[in-house]
C-alpha positions as CSV (number, residue, x, y, z in Angstrom):
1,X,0.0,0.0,0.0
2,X,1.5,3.2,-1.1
3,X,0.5,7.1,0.7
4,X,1.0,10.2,0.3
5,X,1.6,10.6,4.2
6,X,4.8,11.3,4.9
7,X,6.8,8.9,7.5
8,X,6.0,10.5,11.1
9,X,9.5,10.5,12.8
10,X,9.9,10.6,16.7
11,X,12.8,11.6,18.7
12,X,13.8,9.7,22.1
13,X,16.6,12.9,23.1
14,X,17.4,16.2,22.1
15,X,21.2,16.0,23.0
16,X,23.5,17.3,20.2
17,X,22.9,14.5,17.8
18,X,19.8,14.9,17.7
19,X,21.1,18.4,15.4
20,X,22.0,15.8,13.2
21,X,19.0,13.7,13.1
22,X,16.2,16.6,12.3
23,X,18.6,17.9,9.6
24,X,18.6,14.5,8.2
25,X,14.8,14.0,8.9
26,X,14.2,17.7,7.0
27,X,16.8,16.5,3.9
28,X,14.6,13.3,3.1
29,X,11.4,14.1,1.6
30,X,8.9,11.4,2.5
31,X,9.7,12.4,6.3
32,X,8.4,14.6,8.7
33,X,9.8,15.2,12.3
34,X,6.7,15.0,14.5
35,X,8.1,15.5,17.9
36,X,10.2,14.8,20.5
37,X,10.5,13.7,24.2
38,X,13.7,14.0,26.7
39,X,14.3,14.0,30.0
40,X,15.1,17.4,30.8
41,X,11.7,19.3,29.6
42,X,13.3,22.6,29.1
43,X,16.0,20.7,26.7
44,X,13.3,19.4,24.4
45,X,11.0,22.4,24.4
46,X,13.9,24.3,23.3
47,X,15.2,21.5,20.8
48,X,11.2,21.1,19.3
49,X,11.1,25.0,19.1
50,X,14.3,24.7,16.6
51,X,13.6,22.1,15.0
52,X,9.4,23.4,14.4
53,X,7.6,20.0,16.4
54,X,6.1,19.4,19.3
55,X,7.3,18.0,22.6
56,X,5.8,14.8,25.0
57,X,5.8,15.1,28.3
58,X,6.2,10.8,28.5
59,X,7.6,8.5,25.8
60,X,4.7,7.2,26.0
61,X,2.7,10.0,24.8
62,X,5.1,10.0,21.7
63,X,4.1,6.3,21.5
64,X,0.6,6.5,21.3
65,X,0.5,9.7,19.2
66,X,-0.7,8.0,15.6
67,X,1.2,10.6,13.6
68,X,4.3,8.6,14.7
69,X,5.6,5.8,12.4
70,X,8.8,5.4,13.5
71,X,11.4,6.3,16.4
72,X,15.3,7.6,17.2
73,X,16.0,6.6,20.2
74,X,19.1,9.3,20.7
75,X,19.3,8.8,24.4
76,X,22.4,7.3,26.8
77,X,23.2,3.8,25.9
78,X,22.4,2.9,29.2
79,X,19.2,3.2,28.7
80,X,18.4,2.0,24.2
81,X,17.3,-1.2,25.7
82,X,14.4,0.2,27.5
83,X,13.6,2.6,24.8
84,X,13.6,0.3,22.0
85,X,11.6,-2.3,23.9
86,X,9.1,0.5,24.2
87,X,9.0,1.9,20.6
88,X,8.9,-1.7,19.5
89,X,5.7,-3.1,21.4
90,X,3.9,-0.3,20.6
91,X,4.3,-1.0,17.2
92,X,6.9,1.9,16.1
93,X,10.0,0.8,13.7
94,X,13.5,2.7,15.3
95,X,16.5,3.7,14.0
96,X,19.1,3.4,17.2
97,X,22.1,5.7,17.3
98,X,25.4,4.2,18.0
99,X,26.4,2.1,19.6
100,X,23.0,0.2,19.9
101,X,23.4,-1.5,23.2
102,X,25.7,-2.7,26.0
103,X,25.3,-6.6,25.4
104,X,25.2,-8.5,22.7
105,X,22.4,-10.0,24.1
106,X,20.7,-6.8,24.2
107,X,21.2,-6.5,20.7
108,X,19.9,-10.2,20.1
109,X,16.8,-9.1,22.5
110,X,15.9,-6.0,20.1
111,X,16.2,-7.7,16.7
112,X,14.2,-10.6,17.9
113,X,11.6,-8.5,19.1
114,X,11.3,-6.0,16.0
115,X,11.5,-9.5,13.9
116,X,8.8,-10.7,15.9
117,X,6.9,-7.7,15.1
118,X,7.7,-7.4,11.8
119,X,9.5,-3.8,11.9
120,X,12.3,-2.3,10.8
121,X,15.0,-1.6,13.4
122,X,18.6,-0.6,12.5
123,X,21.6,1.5,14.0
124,X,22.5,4.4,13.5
125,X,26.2,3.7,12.0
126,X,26.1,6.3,9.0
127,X,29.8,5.6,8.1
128,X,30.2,2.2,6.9
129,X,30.5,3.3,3.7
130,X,32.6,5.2,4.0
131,X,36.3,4.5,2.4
132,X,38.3,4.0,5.2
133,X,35.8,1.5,7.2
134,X,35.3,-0.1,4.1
135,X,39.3,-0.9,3.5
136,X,39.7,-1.7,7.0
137,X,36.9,-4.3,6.8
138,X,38.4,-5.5,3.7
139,X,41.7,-6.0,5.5
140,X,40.2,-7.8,8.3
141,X,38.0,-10.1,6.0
142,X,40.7,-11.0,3.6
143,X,42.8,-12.3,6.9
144,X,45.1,-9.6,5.9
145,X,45.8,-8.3,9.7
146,X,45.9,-12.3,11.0
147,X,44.2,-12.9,13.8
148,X,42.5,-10.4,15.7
149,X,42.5,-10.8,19.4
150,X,41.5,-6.9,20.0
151,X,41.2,-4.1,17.7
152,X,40.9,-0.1,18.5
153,X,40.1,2.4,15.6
154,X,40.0,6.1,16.0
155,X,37.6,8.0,13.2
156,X,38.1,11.6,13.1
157,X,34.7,13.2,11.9
């Protein structure tokens, strides 16, 4: 089934990246930034008056607001289990900025549950295209670097 509608996009945060995620959300066409919660209300009335949305006072009120399709959770990692799980039952696809979780088996936890639900839900890592990820994965694949026991990479934005 194909709409007119544009996708209703939520935001879980309005820390700094969440500059980067309403400029992304205004750049693609078939989106529109509906609102945002945080925790600090002040934060996110100031954030929703810059970005031209509204606010929640509870993620759940973002939840249950129909005009929301999908969710960025752009909170503290601590806390992207909680948030997904939430977006997720109530029936909300997410895009989760990095790094997604602090366990692989939280990561396992949030796959099986969107999969279970049938939605989309994917990090936020917007550089692994990029030509120096894609050389070092290269490397690593073609056993080039031997065995990894560790590895530590530093990206300079």
């Amino acid at each position: 089934v194909t709409t007119n509608k544009p996708l209703g996009i939520g935001f879980f945060g309005a820390g700094d990246v969440s500059d980067l995620h309403a400029t992304g959300v205004d750049r693609c066409a078939d989106t529109q930034l509906i609102g945002l919660w945080n925790r600090t209300a002040q934060t996110g009335r100031a954030k929703a008056e810059s970005f031209g949305c509204c606010t929640y006072d509870t993620p759940q009120q973002l939840l249950t607001d129909p005009a929301i399709d999908a969710v960025s959770v752009l909170t503290n990692l601590e806390t992207h289990l909680e948030y997904v799980t939430m977006a997720l039952e109530a029936g909300k696809h997410v895009l989760i900025e990095k790094p997604v979780g602090v366990t692989i088996e939280e990561i396992e936890s949030m796959k099986q549950l969107a999969q279970s639900k049938g939605l989309v839900c994917i990090p936020g890592h917007n550089f692994i295209h990029e030509e120096g990820i894609v050389r070092t994965r290269e490397l690593v694949d073609g056993g080039d670097l031997g065995d990894l026991v560790a590895i530590y990479i530093m990206y300079h934005i």
